[in-house]
C-alpha positions as CSV (number, residue, x, y, z in Angstrom):
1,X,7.9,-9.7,27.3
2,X,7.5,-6.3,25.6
3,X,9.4,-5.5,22.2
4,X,10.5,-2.4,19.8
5,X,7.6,-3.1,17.7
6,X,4.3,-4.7,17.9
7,X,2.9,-6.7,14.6
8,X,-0.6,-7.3,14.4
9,X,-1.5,-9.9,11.9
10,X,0.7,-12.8,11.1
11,X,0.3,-13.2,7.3
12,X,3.1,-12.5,4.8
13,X,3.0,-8.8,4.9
14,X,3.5,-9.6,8.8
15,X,5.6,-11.9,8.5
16,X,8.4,-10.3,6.3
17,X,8.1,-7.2,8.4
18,X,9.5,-9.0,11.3
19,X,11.9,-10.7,9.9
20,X,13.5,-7.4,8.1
21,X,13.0,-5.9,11.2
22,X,14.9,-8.5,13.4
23,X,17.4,-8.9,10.5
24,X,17.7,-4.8,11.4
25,X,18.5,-5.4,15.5
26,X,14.9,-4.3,16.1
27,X,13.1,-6.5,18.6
28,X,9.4,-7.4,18.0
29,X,6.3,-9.4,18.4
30,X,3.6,-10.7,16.2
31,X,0.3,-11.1,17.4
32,X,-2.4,-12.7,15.4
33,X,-6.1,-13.2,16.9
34,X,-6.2,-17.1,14.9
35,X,-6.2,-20.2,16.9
36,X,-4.5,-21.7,14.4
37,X,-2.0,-21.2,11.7
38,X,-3.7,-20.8,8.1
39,X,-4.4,-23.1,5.8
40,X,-5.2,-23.6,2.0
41,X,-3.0,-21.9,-0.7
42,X,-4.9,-18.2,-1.1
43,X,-2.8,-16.2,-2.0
44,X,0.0,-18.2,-4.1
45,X,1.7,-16.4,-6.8
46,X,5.1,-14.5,-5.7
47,X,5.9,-12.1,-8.3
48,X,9.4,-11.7,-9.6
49,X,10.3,-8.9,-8.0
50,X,9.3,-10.3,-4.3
51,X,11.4,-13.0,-5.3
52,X,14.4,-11.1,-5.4
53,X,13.5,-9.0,-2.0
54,X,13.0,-12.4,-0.5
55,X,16.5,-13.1,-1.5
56,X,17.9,-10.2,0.8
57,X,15.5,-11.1,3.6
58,X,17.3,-14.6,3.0
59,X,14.3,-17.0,2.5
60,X,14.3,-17.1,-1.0
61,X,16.5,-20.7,-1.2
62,X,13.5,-22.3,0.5
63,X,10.9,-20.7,-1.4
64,X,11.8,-22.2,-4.4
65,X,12.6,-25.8,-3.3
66,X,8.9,-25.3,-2.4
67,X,7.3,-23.4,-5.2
68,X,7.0,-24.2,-9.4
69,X,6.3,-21.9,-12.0
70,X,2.5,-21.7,-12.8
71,X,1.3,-24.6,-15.2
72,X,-0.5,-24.1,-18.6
73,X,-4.0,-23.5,-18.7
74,X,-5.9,-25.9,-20.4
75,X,-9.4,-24.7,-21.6
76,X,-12.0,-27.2,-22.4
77,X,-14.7,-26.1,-25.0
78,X,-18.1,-27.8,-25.7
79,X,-17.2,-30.7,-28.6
80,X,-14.3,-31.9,-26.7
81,X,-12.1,-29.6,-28.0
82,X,-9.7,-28.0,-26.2
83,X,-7.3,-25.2,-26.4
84,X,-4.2,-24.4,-24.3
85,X,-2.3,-21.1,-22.9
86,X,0.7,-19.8,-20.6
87,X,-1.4,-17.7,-18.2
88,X,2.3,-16.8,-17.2
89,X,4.6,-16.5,-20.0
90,X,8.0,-18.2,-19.3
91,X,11.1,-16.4,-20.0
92,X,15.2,-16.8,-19.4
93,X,16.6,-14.8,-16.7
94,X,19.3,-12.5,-17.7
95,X,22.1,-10.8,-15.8
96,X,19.6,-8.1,-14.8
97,X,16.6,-10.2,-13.9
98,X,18.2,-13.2,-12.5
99,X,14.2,-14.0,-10.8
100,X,12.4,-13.1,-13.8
101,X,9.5,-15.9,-13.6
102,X,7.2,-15.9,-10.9
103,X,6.3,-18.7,-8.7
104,X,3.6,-20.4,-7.0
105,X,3.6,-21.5,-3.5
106,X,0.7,-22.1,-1.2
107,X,0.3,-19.3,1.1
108,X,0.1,-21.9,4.0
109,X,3.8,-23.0,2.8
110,X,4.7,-19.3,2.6
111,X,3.8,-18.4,6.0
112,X,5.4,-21.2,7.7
113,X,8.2,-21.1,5.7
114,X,8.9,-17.2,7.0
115,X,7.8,-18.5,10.7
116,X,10.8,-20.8,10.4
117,X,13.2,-17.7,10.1
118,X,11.7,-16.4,12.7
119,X,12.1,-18.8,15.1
120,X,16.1,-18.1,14.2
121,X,15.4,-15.2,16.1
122,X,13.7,-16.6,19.0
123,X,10.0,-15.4,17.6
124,X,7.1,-17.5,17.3
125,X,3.8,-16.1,16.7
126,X,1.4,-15.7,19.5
127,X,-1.5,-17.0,18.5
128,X,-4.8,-16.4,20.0
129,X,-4.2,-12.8,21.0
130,X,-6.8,-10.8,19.7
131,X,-5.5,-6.7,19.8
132,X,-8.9,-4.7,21.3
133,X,-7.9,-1.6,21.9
134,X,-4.5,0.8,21.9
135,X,-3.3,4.4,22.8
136,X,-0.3,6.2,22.0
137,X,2.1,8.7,23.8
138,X,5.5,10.5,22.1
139,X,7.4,7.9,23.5
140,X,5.4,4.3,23.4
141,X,2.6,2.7,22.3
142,X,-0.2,0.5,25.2
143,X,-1.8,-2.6,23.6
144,X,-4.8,-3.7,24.8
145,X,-5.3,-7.2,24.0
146,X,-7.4,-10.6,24.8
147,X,-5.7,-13.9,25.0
148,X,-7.6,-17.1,24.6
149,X,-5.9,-20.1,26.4
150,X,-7.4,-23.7,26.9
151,X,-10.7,-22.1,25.6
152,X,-10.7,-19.4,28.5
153,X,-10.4,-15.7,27.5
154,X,-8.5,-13.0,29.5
155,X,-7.3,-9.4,29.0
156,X,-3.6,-8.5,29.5
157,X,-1.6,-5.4,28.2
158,X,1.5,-4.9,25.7
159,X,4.1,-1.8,25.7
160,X,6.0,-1.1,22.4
161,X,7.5,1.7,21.2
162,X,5.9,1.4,17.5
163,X,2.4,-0.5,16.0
164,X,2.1,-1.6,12.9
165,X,-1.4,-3.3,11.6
166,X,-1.2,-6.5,9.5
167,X,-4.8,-7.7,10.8
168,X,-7.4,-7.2,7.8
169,X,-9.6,-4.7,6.5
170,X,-11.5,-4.1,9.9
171,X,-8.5,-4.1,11.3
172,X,-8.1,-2.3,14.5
173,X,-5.1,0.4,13.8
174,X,-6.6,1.5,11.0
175,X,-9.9,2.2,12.8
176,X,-8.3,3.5,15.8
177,X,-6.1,5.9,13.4
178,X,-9.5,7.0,11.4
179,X,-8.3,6.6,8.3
180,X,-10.4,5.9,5.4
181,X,-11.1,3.0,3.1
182,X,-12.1,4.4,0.0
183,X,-13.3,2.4,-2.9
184,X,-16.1,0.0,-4.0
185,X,-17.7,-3.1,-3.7
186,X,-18.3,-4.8,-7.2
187,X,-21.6,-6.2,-6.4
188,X,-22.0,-7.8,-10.4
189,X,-18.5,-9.7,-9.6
190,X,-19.2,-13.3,-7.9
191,X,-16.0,-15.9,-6.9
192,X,-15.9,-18.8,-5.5
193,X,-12.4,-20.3,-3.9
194,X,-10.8,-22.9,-2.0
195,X,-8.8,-26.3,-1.6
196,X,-10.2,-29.9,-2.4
197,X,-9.0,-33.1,-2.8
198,X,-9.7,-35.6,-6.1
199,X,-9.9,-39.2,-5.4
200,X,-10.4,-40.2,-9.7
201,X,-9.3,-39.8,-12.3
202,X,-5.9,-38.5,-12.0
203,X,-5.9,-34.8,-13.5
204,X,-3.0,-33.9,-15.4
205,X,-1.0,-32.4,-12.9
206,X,1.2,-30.3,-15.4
207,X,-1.9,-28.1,-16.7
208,X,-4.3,-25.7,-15.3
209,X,-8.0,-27.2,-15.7
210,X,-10.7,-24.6,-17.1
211,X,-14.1,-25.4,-17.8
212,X,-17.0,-23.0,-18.8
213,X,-17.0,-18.8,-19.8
214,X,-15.7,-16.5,-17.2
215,X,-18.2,-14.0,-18.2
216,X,-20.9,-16.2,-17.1
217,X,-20.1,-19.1,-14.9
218,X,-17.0,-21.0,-15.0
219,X,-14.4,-23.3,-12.7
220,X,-10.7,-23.8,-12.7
221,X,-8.9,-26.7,-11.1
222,X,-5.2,-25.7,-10.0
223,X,-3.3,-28.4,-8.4
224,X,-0.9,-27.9,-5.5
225,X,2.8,-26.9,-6.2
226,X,3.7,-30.3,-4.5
227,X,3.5,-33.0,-7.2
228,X,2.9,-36.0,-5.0
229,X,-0.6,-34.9,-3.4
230,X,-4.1,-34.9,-4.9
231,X,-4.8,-31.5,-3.8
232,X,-6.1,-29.2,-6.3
233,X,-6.7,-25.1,-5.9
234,X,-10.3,-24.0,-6.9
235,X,-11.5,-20.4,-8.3
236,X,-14.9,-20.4,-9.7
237,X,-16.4,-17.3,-11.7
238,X,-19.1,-15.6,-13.6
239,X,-21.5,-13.1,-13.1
240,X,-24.4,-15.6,-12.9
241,X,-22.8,-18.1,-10.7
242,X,-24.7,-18.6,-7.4
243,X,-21.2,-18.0,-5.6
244,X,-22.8,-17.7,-2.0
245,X,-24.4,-21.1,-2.9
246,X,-21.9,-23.1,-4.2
247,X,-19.2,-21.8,-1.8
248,X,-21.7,-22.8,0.9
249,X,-20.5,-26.7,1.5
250,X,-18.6,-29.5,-0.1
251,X,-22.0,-30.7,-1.9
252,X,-23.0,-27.7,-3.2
253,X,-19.8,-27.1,-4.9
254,X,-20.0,-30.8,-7.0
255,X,-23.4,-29.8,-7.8
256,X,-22.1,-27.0,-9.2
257,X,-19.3,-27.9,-10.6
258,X,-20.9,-31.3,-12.6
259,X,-23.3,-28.4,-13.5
260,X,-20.6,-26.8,-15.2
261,X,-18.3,-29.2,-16.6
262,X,-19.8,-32.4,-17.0
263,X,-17.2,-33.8,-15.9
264,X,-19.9,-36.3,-13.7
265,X,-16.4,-38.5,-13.7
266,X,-14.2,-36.8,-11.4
267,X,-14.6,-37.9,-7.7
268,X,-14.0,-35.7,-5.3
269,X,-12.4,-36.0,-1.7
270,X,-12.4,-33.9,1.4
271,X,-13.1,-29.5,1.0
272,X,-9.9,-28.0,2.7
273,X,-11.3,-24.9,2.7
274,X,-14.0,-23.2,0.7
275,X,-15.0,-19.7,0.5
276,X,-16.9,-17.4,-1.6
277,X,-16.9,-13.6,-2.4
278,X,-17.6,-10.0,-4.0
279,X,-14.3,-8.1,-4.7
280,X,-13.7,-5.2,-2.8
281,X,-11.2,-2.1,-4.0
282,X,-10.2,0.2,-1.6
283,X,-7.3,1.8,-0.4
284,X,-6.2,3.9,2.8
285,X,-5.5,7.6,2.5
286,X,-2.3,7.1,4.9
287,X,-0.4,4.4,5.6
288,X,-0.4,5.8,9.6
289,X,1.1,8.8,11.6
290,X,2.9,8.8,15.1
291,X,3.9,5.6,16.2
292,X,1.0,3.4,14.4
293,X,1.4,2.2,11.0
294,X,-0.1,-0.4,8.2
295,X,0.7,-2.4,6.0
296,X,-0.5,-5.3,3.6
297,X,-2.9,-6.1,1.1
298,X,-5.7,-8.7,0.9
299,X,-8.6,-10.1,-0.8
300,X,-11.9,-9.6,1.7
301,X,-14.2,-13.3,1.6
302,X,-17.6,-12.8,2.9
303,X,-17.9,-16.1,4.3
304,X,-15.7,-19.5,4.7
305,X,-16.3,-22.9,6.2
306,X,-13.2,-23.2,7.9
307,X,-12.5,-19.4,10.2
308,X,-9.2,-20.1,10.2
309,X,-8.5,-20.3,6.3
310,X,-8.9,-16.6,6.3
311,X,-7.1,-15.3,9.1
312,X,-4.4,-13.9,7.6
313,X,-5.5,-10.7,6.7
314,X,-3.7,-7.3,5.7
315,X,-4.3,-3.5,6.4
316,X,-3.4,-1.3,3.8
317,X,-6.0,-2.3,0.6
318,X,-8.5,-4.7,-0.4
319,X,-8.2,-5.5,-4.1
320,X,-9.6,-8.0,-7.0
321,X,-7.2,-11.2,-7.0
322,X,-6.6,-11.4,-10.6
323,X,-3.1,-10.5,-11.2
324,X,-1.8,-11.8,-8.1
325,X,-0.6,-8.1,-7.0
326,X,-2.4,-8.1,-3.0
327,X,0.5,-9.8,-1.4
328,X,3.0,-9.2,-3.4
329,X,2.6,-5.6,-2.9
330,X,1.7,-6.3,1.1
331,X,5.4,-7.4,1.0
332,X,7.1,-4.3,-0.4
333,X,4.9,-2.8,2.0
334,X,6.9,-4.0,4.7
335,X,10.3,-4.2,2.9
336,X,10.1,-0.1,2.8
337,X,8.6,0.6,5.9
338,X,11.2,-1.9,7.8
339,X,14.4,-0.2,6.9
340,X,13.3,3.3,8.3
341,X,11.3,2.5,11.1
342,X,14.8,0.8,11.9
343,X,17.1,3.7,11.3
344,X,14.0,6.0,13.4
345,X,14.2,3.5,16.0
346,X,18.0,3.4,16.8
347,X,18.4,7.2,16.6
348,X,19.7,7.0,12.9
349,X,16.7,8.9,11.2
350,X,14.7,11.6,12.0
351,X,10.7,10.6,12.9
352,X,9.9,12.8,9.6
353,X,12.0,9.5,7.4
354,X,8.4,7.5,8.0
355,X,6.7,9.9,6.1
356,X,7.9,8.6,3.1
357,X,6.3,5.1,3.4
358,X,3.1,6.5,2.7
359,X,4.3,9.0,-0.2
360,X,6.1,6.4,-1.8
361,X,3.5,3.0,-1.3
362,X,0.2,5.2,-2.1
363,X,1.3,5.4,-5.8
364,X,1.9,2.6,-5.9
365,X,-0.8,0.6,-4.4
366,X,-3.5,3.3,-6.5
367,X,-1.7,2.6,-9.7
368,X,-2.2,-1.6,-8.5
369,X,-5.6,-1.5,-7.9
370,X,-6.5,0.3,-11.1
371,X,-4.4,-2.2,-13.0
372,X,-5.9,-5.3,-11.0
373,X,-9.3,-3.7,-11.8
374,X,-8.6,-3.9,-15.8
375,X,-8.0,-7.0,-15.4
376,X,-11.1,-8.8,-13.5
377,X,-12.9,-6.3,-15.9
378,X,-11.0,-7.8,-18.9
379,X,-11.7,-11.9,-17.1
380,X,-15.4,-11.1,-17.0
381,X,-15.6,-9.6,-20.4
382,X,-17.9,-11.9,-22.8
383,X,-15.5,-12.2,-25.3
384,X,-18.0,-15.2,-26.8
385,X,-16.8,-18.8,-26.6
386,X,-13.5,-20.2,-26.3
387,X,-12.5,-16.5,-25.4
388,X,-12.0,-17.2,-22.0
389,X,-8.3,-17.9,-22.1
390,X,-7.4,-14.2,-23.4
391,X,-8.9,-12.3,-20.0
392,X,-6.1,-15.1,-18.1
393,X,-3.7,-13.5,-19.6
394,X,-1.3,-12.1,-17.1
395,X,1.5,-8.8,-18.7
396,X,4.7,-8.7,-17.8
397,X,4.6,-5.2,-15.8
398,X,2.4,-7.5,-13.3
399,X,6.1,-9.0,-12.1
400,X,7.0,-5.8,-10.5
401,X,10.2,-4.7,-12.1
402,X,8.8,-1.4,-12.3
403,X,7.5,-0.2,-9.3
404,X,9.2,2.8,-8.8
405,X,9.8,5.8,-6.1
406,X,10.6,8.4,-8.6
407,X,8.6,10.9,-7.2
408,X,9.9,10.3,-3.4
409,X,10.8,13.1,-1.0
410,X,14.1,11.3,-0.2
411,X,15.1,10.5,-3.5
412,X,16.9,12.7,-5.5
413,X,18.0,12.1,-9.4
414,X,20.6,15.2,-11.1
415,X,20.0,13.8,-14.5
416,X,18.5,16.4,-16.8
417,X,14.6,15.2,-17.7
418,X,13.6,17.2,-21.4
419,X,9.8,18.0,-20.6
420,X,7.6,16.8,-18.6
421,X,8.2,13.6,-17.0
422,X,4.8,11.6,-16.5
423,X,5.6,9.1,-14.2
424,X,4.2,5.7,-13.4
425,X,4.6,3.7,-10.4
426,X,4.2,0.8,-12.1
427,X,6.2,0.7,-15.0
428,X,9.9,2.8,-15.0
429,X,12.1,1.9,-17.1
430,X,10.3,1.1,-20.5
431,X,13.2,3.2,-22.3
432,X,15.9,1.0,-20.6
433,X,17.4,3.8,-18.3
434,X,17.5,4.2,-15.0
435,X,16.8,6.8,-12.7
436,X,16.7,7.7,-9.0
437,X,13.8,5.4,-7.3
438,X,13.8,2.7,-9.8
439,X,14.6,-0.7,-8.6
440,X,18.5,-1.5,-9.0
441,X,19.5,-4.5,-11.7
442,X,22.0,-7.1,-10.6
443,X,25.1,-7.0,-12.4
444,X,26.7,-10.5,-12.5
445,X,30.7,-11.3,-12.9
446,X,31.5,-8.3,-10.7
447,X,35.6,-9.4,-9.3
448,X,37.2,-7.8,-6.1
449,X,40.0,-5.8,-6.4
450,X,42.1,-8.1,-3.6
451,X,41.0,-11.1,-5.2
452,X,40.2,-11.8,-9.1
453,X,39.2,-14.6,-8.9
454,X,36.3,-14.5,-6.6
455,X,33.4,-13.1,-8.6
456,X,29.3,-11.8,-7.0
457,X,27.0,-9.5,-7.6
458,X,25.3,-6.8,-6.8
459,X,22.4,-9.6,-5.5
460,X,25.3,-11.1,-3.7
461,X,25.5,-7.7,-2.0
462,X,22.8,-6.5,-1.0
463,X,21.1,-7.1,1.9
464,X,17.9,-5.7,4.3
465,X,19.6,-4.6,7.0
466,X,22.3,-1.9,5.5
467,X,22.3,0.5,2.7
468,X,25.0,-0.3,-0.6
469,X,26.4,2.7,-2.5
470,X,27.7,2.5,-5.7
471,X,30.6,4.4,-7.2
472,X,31.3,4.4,-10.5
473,X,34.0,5.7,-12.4
């Protein structure tokens, strides 16, 4: 079966591009060269601003029965003393920001959560179906790709009209596209993640366990979002932990972490996954051209025990996971380039529309990996001891409210600007206006004129599969 569009990589960015997609009237089908779905919780933080695009896409409900807000972080300092911090400060929604706290979520939950929604449609993921090669014409786009089945592997062909590559940093469409990955490789920066289980003592499942000095080595113990499991989320730091080492089985990681903690106590069980890494930071110069586009974000691990805990894997940029930004931006990624590949698709936009997605995501993403930067620079920062907790410290503009498309070729604002407007992508709206590209606010207790007594809001309103204007007078 051949489809409008063909979706290389079935991780969130993936994911939520088929389903907006779909949710458009445009057919398509996600490929992803994995056996097996992923596992483990990677990339788990949703930022506010996803939150409320995953309310249009309609999933949002089911994220958060399945998600919490982060827990507390709970340092402990030689002595036995202790000291304790919101990485994530919590605040009360207003009118405008009805999502304003984040959530965390395993990105195993995530994914499966948007294949359900999927399968609404009729679309599973095809697992196993590895994309080698393609070519494209004016009109379509030939896939070449390799199916494994019952262990045997065979070639076969897809026809689309569009390609759009979710597959990872060596992914194929942005290889096959030449377009070029610019950034660095912080060789001094070494981490260390994964999933495990603890068998005893029972860690306090409402905190965030930190042991050590991120500047030199240290370990965090996150547990699972569900809060009848004994899972617990692992990302180890410091510029003189043996990361390749302690990544590199189940007993080198207790080793390393009695090493660090002490805590000689705490039995472990079974290593979900494990994986350890050097950050990479790098960025495409295009986000595609013709009929072959990218999209996605994602943090590059050198090595892992279990292949299939990192093969979900995004196109676009590579980027340090402190601030939780990657996926989060790998979504609005696919949120913009959804709607008008839709409208391009059905005959309701000029081909010229999809130049946009780069002009408007490039900002975007450049301004996200300098701010990610600041921060891992800011965690590993030897601020002496106890001074750990201040480089956790996660800002507000990390939610995403701001992102903005000010400067957009299809966006166009009459109000008069005094000066010189310096504009940054990631943070409109510090004066508390609005302009043409910012992010709209929902606006609660709005009434309809044939019926006062049925009250939305613009949240209740908007959707990903039409455009909403606003008159006001």
């Amino acid at each position: 079966m051949n489809a409008s569009v063909l979706i290389v990589g079935a991780g969130p960015s993936g994911l939520s591009l088929a389903l907006a997609l779909l949710q458009n009237g445009v057919s398509v089908r996600v490929i992803d060269k994995a056996s097996t779905y992923h596992i483990g919780q990677k990339g788990a933080g949703i930022q506010s601003r996803i939150l409320e695009l995953q309310k249009f896409l309609g999933v949002l409900p089911d994220i958060q029965k399945n998600g919490r807000f982060a827990p507390p972080m709970i340092h402990y300092l030689p002595g036995g003393e202790t000291k304790t911090v919101e990485v994530i400060a919590h605040m009360e929604n207003t009118p405008d920001r009805p999502c304003i706290n984040p959530i965390v979520i395993g990105q195993d939950v995530h994914e499966e959560i948007l294949r359900g929604h999927l399968a609404k449609y009729g679309v599973e993921v095809e697992l196993g179906t590895e994309l080698v090669s393609f070519e494209q014409s004016p009109d379509r786009v030939v896939s070449c790709v390799v199916k494994t089945r019952d262990g045997k592997r065979f070639k076969d062909s897809i026809e689309s009209q569009w390609i759009i590559g979710a597959e990872g940093a060596h992914g194929i469409v942005r290889k096959t596209l030449g377009l070029t990955f610019l950034g660095e490789t912080r060789e001094g920066d070494h981490f260390v993640v994964g999933d495990i289980r603890i068998k005893k003592p029972l860690l306090d499942r409402d905190l965030w366990h930190l042991w050590g000095e991120a500047a030199t080595k240290s370990v965090t113990l996150r547990p699972f979002e569900t809060r009848d499991t004994d899972k617990f989320n692992i990302f180890c730091m410091g510029r003189d932990l043996d990361a390749e080492q302690m990544g590199s089985s189940r007993e080198e990681f207790i080793r390393a972490f009695y090493e660090i903690t002490g805590r000689t106590d705490i039995e472990f069980g079974d290593v979900i996954w494990l994986s350890n890494f050097q950050p990479n930071v790098r960025m495409v110069n295009s986000y595609g051209s013709g009929r072959a586009f990218l999209a996605g974000g994602m943090i590059y691990f050198r090595r892992c025990l279990y292949s299939n805990a990192n093969s979900r894997q995004d196109s676009a940029h590579v980027h340090s996971p402190t601030g939780g930004q990657g996926l989060n931006s790998g979504i609005q990624d696919a949120v913009n380039l959804a709607w008008k590949l839709a409208l391009v698709q059905k005959g309701l936009a000029p081909h010229s529309l999809l130049g946009s997605y780069s002009r408007e995501r490039i900002p975007v993403i450049a301004a996200m990996l300098n701010k990610t930067s600041e921060l891992l620079i800011k965690t590993f920062s030897d601020g002496g001891i106890g001074q750990t907790l201040a480089g956790w410290n996660r800002g507000y503009e990390l939610r995403q409210f701001g992102v903005n498309y000010r400067t957009s070729p299809i966006v166009i604002d009459e109000t008069p600007v005094e000066g010189d407007e310096t504009v940054d992508p990631y943070r409109s709206g510090n004066d508390g206006t609005i302009r043409g590209g910012d992010r709209a606010p929902d606006a609660p207790g709005l009434i309809f004129v044939n019926d006062p007594t049925h009250k939305t809001s613009l949240f209740e309103i908007f959707g990903s599969s039409y455009h909403t204007v606003l008159v006001f007078s």
